[in-house]
C-alpha positions as CSV (number, residue, x, y, z in Angstrom):
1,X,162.2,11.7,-44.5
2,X,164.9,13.4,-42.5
3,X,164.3,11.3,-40.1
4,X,164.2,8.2,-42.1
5,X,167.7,8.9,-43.8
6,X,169.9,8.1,-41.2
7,X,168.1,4.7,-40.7
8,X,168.4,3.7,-44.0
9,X,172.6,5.0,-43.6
10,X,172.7,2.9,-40.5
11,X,171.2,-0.1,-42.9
12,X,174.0,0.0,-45.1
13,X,172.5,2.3,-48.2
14,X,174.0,4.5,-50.1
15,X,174.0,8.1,-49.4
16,X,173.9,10.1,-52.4
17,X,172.0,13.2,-51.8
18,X,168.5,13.3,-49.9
19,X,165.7,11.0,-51.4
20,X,162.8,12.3,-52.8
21,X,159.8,12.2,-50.5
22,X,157.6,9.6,-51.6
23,X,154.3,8.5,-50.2
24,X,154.9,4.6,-51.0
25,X,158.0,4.2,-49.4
26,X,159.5,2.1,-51.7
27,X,163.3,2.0,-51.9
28,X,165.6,1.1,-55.0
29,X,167.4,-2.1,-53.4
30,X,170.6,-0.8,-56.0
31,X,171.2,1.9,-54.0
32,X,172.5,-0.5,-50.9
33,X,176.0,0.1,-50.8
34,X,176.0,-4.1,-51.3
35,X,173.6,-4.3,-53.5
36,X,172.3,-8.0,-54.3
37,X,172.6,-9.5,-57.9
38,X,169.0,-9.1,-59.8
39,X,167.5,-11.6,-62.1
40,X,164.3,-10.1,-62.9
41,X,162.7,-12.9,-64.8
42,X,159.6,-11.2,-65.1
43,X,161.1,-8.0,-67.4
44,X,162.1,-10.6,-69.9
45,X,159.8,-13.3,-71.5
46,X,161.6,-16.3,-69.2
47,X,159.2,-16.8,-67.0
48,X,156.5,-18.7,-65.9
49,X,153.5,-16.8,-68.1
50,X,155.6,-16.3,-71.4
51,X,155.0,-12.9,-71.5
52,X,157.1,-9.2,-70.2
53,X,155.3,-8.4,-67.4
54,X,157.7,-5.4,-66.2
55,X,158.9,-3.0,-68.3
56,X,162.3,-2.9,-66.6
57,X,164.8,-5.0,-64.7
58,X,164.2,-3.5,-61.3
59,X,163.5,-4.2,-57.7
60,X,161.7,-2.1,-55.3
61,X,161.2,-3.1,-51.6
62,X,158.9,-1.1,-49.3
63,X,162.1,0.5,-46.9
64,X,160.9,-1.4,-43.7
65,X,161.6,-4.5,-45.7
66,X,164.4,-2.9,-47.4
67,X,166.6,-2.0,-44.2
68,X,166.4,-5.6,-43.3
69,X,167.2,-6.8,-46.3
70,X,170.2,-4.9,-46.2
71,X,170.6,-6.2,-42.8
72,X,170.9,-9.7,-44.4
73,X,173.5,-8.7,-47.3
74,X,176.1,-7.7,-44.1
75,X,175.2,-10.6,-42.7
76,X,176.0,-12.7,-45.5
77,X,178.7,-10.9,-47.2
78,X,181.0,-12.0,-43.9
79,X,180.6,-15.3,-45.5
80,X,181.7,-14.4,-48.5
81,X,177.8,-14.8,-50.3
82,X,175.0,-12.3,-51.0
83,X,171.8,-12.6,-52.1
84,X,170.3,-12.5,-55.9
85,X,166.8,-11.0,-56.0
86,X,164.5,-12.4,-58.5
87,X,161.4,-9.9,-57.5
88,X,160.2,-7.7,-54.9
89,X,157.3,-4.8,-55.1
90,X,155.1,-6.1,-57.6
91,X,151.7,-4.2,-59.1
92,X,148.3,-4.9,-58.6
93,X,147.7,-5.0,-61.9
94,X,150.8,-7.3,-62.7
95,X,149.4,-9.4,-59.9
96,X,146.0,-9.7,-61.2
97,X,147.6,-11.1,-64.8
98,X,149.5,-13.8,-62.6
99,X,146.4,-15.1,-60.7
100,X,144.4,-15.3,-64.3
101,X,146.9,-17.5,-65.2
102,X,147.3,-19.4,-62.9
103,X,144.5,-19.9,-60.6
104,X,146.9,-21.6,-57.5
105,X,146.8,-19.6,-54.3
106,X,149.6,-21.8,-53.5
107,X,152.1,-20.1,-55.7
108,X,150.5,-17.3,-56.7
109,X,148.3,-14.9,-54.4
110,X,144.9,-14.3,-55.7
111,X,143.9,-10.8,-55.5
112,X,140.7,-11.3,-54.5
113,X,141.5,-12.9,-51.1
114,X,144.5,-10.6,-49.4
115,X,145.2,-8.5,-53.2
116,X,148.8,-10.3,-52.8
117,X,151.8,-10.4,-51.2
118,X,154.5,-9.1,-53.5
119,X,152.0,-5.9,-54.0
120,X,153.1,-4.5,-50.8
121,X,156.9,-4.2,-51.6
122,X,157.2,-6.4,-48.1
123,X,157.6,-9.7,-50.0
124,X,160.7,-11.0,-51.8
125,X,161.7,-13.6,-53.7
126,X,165.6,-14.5,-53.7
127,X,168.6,-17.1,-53.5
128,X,172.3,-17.4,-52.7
129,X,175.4,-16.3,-54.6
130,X,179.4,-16.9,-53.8
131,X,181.4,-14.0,-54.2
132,X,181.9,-14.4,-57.8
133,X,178.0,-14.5,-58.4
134,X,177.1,-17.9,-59.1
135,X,174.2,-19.6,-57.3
136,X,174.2,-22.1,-54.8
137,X,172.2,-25.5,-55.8
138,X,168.6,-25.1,-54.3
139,X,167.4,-28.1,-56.0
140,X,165.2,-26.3,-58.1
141,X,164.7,-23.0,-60.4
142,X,162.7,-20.2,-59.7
143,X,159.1,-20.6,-59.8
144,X,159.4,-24.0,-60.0
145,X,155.9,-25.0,-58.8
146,X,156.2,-28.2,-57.3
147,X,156.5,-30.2,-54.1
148,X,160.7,-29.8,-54.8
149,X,160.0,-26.3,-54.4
150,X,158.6,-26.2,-51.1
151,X,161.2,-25.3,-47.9
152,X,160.9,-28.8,-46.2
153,X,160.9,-31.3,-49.0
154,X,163.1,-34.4,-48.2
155,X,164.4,-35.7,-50.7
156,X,167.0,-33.4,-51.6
157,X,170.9,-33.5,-51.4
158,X,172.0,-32.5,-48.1
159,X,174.4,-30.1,-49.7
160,X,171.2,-28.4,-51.1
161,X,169.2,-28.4,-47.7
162,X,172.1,-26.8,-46.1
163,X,172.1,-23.7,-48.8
164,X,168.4,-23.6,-48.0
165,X,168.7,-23.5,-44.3
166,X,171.8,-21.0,-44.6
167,X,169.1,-18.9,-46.6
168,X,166.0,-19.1,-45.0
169,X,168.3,-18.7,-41.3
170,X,170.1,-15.1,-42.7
171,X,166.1,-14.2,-43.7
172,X,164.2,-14.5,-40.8
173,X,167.1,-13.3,-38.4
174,X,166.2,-10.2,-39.6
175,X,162.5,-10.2,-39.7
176,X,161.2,-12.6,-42.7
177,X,159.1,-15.4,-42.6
178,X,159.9,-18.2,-44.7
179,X,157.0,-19.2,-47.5
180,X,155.5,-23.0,-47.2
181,X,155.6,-23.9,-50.9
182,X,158.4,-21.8,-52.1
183,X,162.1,-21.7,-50.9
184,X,163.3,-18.7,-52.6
185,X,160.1,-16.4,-50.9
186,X,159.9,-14.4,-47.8
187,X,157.6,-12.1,-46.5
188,X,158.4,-9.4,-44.0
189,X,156.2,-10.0,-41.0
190,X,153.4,-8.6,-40.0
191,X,152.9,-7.9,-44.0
192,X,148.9,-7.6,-44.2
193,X,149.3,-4.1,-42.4
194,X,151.2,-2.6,-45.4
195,X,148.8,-1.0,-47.9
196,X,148.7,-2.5,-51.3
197,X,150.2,-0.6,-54.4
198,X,149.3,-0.6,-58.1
199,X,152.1,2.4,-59.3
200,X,154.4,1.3,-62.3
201,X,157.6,-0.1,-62.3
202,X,158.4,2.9,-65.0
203,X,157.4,5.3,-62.6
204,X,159.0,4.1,-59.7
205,X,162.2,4.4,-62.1
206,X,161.7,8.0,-63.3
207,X,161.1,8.7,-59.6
208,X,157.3,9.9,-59.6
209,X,156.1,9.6,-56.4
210,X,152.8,10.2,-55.9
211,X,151.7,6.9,-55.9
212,X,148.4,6.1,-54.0
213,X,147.7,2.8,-51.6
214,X,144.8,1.5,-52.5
215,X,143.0,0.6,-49.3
């Protein structure tokens, strides 16, 4: 972790006394010195399945993804924007809920096949703010889970497919790959090789950090 720390200086995060050594690797994206605006739809009940699927409103990234994403906040912030996350690390277990309701490997991953994306803290689902924190149009809301929703529909605004190329161009300059059938998610690449997760959101919080990757 030493080793790590001046990485994650270098990346633009806060230095506030070493970090805890953890053996998830999964980094607080508050502690950025610019930290992105959260909407974490899924602590609330305004969200897709109606119910409070995290206990909390936070976001954790695994810190590969992490130091790029932080990468992308300097990036933007010379523009005057910065990003709004809507989700990041998310449980197995939480996962598993999703995919029972839903049943659409298109919008959500089913657990059975690759045991997710968002499980791995290398996926993350977010938009564009102006300085004052309101979002650029993006023709649709989160989770919207239709053809509006994917990257390369057409009939948009143009002002809309320019916020969505501005986004998906800041992402995947620094490592992301844009998602086919959702505009606000990226995964980091080369995602599969990072090991899956099922450790609370509460946890991560109180900093307990032996969590286990389920292999």
């Amino acid at each position: 972790m030493q080793r790590l720390l001046p990485v994650l200086l270098a990346a633009g995060f806060v230095s506030c006394g070493a970090p805890k050594a953890t053996t998830h690797h999964l980094v607080d994206v508050e502690t950025f010195s610019r930290p992105p605006k959260l909407d974490v739809r899924y602590a609330t009940t305004a969200n897709f399945t109606h119910q409070q699927l995290y206990p909390r409103a936070k976001v954790f990234l695994h810190r590969d993804a992490a130091q790029a994403l932080a990468a992308v906040q300097a990036d933007l912030a010379q523009e005057g924007l910065r990003l709004k996350i809507f989700d990041g690390y998310r449980p197995l277990s939480v996962q598993q809920r999703m995919w029972d309701l839903i049943r659409d490997e298109r919008y959500v991953s089913n657990p059975a096949v690759n045991r997710g994306r968002h499980t791995r803290g290398t996926a993350v689902d977010v938009t564009l703010v102006d300085s004052s924190g309101r979002d650029l149009p993006m023709g649709t809301d989160y989770d919207d889970f239709s053809e509006k929703a994917h990257p390369d529909f057409a009939g948009l605004p143009e002002r809309v497919k320019l916020n969505r190329a501005k986004l998906a161009t800041a992402m995947t300059r620094h490592g992301f790959e844009a998602y086919p059938y959702e505009w606000w998610h990226f995964d980091l690449k080369d995602w599969k090789r990072y090991p899956v997760l099922d450790v609370g959101i509460d946890a991560l919080a109180a900093g307990e950090t032996r969590a286990v990757p389920l292999r």
